[in-house]
Each structure stands twice: as structure tokens, then as C-alpha cells.
N, C-alpha and C positions, 0 to 999 in steps of 0.2 A: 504494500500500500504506500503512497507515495505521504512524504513529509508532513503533516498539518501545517507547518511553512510555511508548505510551497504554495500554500495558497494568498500567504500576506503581501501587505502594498508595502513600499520602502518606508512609509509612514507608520503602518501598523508596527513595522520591527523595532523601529528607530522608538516610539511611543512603549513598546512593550518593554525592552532595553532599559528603556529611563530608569522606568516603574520601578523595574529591579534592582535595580542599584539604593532605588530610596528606604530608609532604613523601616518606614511600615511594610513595606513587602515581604523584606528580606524575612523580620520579625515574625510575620501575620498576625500583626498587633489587632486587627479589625476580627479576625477569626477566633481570636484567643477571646475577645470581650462577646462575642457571638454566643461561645462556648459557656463562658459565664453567667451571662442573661438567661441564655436557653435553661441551662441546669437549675438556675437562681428563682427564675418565674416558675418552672416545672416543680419543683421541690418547695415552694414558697407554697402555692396555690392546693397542693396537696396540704402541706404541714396548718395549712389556716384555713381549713375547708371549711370549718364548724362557723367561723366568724366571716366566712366569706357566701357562704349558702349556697345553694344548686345555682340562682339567678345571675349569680357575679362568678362562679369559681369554673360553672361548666364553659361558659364561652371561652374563660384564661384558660384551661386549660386544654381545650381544644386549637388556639391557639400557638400553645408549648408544644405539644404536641404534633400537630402540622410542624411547626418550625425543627424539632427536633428531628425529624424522617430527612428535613431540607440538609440540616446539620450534618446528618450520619451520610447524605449523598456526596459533600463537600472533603467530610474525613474518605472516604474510600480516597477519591482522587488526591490525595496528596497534600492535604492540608487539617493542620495548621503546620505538622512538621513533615521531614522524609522518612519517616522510621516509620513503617506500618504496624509496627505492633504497640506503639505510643496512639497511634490513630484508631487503631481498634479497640484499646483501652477507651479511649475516650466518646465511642461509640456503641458497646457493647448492652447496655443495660438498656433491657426491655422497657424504655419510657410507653412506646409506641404500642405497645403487647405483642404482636401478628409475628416479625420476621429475626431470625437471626442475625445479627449482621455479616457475619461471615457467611451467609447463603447469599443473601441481598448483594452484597460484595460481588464474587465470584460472578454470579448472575448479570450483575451490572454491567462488570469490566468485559464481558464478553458481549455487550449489548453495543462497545463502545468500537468494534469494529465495521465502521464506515461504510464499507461498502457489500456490508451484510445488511444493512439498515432494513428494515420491513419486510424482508423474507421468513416467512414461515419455515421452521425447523433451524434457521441461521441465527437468527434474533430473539433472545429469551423475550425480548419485551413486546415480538411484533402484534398487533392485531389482528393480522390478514389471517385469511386461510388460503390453502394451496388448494387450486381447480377441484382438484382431487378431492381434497378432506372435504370442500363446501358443499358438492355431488351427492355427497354420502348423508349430508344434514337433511332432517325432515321439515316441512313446510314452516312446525312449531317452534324449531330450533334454529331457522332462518328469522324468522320471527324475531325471536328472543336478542337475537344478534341485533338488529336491527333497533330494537328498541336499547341495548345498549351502547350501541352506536348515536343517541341523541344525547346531549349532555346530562338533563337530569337522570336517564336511564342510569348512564355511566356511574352519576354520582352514587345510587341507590344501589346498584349489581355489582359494581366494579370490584367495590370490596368483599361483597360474598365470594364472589368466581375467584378471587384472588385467595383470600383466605383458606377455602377449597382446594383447590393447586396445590398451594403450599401445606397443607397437612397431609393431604393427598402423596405428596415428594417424599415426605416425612415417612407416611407409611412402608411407602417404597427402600427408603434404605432400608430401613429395619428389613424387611423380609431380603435385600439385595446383601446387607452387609456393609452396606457402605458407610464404616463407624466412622468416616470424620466428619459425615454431615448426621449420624447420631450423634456424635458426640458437641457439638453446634446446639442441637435439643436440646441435649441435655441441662448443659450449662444456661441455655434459655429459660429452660421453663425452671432451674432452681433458681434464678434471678427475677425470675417474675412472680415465681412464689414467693418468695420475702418480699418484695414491693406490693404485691396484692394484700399480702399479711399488716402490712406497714400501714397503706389506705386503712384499710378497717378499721387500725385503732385508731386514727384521726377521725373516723363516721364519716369515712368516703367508702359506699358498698363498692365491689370490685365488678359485682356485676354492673353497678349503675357505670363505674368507670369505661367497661370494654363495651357498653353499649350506646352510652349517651356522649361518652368522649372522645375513646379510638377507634368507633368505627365512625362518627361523623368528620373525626380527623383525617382519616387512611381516604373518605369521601373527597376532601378538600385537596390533597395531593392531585385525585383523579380530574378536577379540572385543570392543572397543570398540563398533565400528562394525554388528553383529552382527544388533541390531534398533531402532538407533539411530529409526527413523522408520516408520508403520506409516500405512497409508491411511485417515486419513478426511475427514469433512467440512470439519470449522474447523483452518485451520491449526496452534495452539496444543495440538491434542489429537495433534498426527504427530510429536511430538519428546518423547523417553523421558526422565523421573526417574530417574539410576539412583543409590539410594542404596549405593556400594560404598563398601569397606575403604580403608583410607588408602596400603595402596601401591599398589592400584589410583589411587586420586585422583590421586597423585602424579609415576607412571608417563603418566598420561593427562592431565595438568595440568586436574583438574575438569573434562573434557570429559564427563562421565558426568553432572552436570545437565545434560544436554543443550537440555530448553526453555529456562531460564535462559540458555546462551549463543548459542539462535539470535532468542532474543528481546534481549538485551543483547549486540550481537559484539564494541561496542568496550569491556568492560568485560574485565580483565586475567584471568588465567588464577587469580593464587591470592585473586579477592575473587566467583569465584562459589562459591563454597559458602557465604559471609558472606550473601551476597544472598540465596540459596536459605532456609537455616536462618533468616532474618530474618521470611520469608514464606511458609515452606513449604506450610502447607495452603492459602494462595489458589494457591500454584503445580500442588499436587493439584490443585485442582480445575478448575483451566484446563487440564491436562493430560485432565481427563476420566478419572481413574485410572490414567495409562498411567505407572507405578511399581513399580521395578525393587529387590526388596531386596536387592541388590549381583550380581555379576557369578557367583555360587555359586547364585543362580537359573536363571540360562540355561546354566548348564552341568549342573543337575540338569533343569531339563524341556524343553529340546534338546538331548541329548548324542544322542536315537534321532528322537524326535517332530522335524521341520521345524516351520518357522514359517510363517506360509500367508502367504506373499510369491510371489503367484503370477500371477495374472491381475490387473490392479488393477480396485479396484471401480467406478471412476470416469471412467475411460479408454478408449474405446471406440476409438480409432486414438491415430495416434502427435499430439500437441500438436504447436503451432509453438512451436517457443523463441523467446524474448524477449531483447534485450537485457540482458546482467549490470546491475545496480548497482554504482558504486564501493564498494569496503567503507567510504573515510570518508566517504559518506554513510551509513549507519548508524551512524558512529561521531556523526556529530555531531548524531542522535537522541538518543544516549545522554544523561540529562542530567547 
């Protein structure tokens, strides 16, 4: 695959250059206070449920929560330090409940291969389905597609279907053997037993938690991720510009330019939008128009209409997956 570079203006390098050099980069002083907030609100907002009540404590924490999933996307890729096992310390506790992070991980960094992007059997994260597999669906299960293919759909099923999957995987090692992703479980679910344990004695039910808080959280990711990548030819054109509002940005740490960070992964979370507005229309135009005037788009022309994320156009059986790339190899594309 060629350099994520090679696709920069002598501006983009020259401006990415700077940045590094400046002693917040170097640091990730903005990631470090990230980290802080996220843990500070998430651990606050439990610790004073009682005096914060359902009214005020559910929306902060659903919140914390969303931001926290944004958090653990930014630790995979290489931040706030280089040491991956500092970063998956720092990621590791079940705030969210649903995923491991070392599956989430693994999962991801193979997602981040370019010019796999929305192939079915290539892409852990694609949508599509292959000619094939969609052949095989019945009327009701085209249906179903289709209704989660509208935004509110997404926001309501995404989480189930996902949830699913992923326990579903679970099952799967166990009966396959594959104890390093039991062993991922395991340490999950004793981390989310004591933190479930921990709610309680504050008079936060754990069930009102995974139902009122991380699954409307793990909901709020899925409009992120919504129409994040669409099917076509050149890579550079299957990853969406979304120009949204600031607490969107912020809520989503800039994952909403989305080509920007699958073209740049090791670049920090609060200097893609610097990159983006620096270059914006060569980044149009590598996108092929695929430009999003914030997140009040897709909820005006899919809140009924789906998005035709259905058969993929290109795909005629299921692909052989490839081995992931490390993610510091892209990062040390970056220049």
C-alpha cells in the first residue's frame, strides 16, 4: 500500500512538521488532560450519583461514556504515548461494558487497511454484504437491513447486532480454543464485575447502568460511524468529510474528518481538523465529494430514507482477509 504521505501537499508536511516539533505535540499534553476529564467526569458522576439523581447523572454519564469509546479509539492508535502496553493500561477498564479493548484493538487496526475499506470478509467494520451472502437473505432480513441502514434504525439495532457478534466471537473461542481472546474475557468481565459491584454501593443499579447509559452511549458512537465509508473504486473516495459542530468534534475527538485520519492514523486527535482546514479542498477533492455538512445532514435525509449499504458493488463473494498492519507502521509514514 502506498505511503499515507504520498498523498500530502508540500503544505500539509511543512504544517505537520511544525506541529511536531512544538512541545504540546511532542508531550500530548491535550491527550493527557483528555484522559483526565474522561476518567474525572466518568468516576465523579458515578461516585455522586445519589446527589446527582437519574435527571442530571444519566445524560453525564452517557456523555463519559461516549467520550470514553472516542478515548480508547485514540489510545489504540498511538496516543498519548509509543509504548502500547502504557496505552492499553490506560484503556483497558470496562467504563463502556460491551468490548474488550484488546479485541476492539486488533479488530480496528485491521479495519485500518485502506484499501480493504468496505469489502465484506476484508473489513471487520464493513456494512456491505457480498452479492452472495445478500442472495441468501430473506425478504424479512433485507428488511431489517434496510431499516438499519436509516439513522434512527442504526441508532436502536446497531448496538444489539453488535453486542451479539461480539458475544457470539466470545462463544466461538471458547469452543475454538482461542485463549488469548478468552483470556481478553476474562480479565473483562473481572473488571466489570468490580465496577458493576462499585455502582451498586453508590445506588447506581448496574442494570439501570448497561441499559439507560451504555447502550444509549455505544447508540451515540453509531451516529459517528453511521456512513463513515461508502463503496467505491479508489480508496481515498470511501472515507467521509464530515464537517460537524464543535461538540460533535469534540464528543468524537475529530473522528468526523474521517479521510484525514484514515489517511494520517498517527496524527493526534485534536490537530486533524488543523490538517483538514489547512487543505480542505484538495481533501474534497480526493474524497470525490463525499462531504458531510455536519451530523444534522444525516439525520435530516436518513431519519426515513436508508442509505444503500446493501449488496457491495464490488464484491462478488466473500474476500480472503489479509494480515493487519501494525498501526506504528502507519504511524511512522506519518511525516
Amino acid at each position: 500500500m502506498a505511503s499515507s504521505s504520498f498523498y500530502l501537499s508540500a503544505r500539509q508536511r511543512a504544517d505537520i512538521a511544525a506541529r511536531r516539533r512544538s512541545l504540546g505535540w511532542r508531550l500530548e499534553i491535550p491527550t493527557w488532560l483528555l484522559i483526565a476529564s474522561v476518567y474525572g467526569g466518568w468516576f465523579a458522576g458515578v461516585f455522586y450519583w445519589r446527589d446527582l439523581g437519574p435527571w442530571l447523572g444519566t445524560p453525564w454519564l452517557i456523555w463519559f461514556t461516549t467520550w470514553y469509546m472516542s478515548l480508547q479509539h485514540e489510545l489504540i492508535h498511538g496516543h498519548p504515548t509509543r509504548k502500547p502496553w502504557l496505552n492499553q493500561l490506560l484503556g483497558t477498564l470496562p467504563l463502556a461494558v460491551w468490548y474488550p479493548y484488546g479485541l476492539y484493538r486488533d479488530t480496528h487496526l485491521q479495519h485500518h487497511r485502506n484499501e480493504h475499506l468496505t469489502l465484506p470478509g476484508d473489513d471487520p467494520e464493513a456494512y456491505y454484504f457480498s452479492h452472495a451472502r445478500w442472495e441468501t437473505l430473506s425478504p424479512a432480513m433485507k428488511t431489517a437491513v434496510r431499516l438499519r441502514n436509516t439513522l434512527p434504525g442504526r441508532m436502536l439495532t446497531g448496538p444489539l447486532l453488535d453486542i451479539l457478534s461480539t458475544l457470539t466471537g466470545a462463544l466461538l473461542a471458547v469452543v475454538r480454543g482461542e485463549w488469548r481472546t478468552v483470556s481478553m474475557w476474562l480479565v473483562h468481565g473481572a473488571l466489570l464485575a468490580m465496577l458493576l459491584g462499585w455502582m451498586a454501593q453508590r445506588g447506581l443499579s448496574p442494570l439501570y447502568f448497561i441499559l439507560a447509559v451504555s447502550y444509549p452511549a455505544l447508540s451515540l458512537t453509531k451516529v459517528r460511524s453511521f456512513f463513515e465509508h461508502r463503496a467505491e473504486r479508489l480508496p481515498q473516495a470511501r472515507s467521509t468529510l464530515n464537517e460537524a459542530g464543535v461538540v460533535w468534534r469534540l464528543l468524537f475527538l475529530n473522528l468526523n474528518y474521517h479521510l484525514v485520519h484514515h489517511d494520517l492514523p498517527g496524527v493526534p486527535w485534536y490537530a486533524l481538523r488543523q490538517v483538514y482546514v489547512a487543505d480542505r479542498e484538495v481533501y474534497i477533492q480526493r474524497s470525490d465529494g463525499f462531504v458531510v455538512k455536519g451530523y444534522r445532514q444525516w439525520f435530516r435525509d436518513h431519519t426515513r430514507v436508508p442509505v444503500d449499504v446493501e449488496a457491495h458493488p464490488f464484491a462478488t463473494g466473500t474476500t480472503a482477509a489479509q494480515p493487519a498492519r501494525s498501526d506504528y507502521d502507519y504511524q511512522q509514514e506519518t511525516p
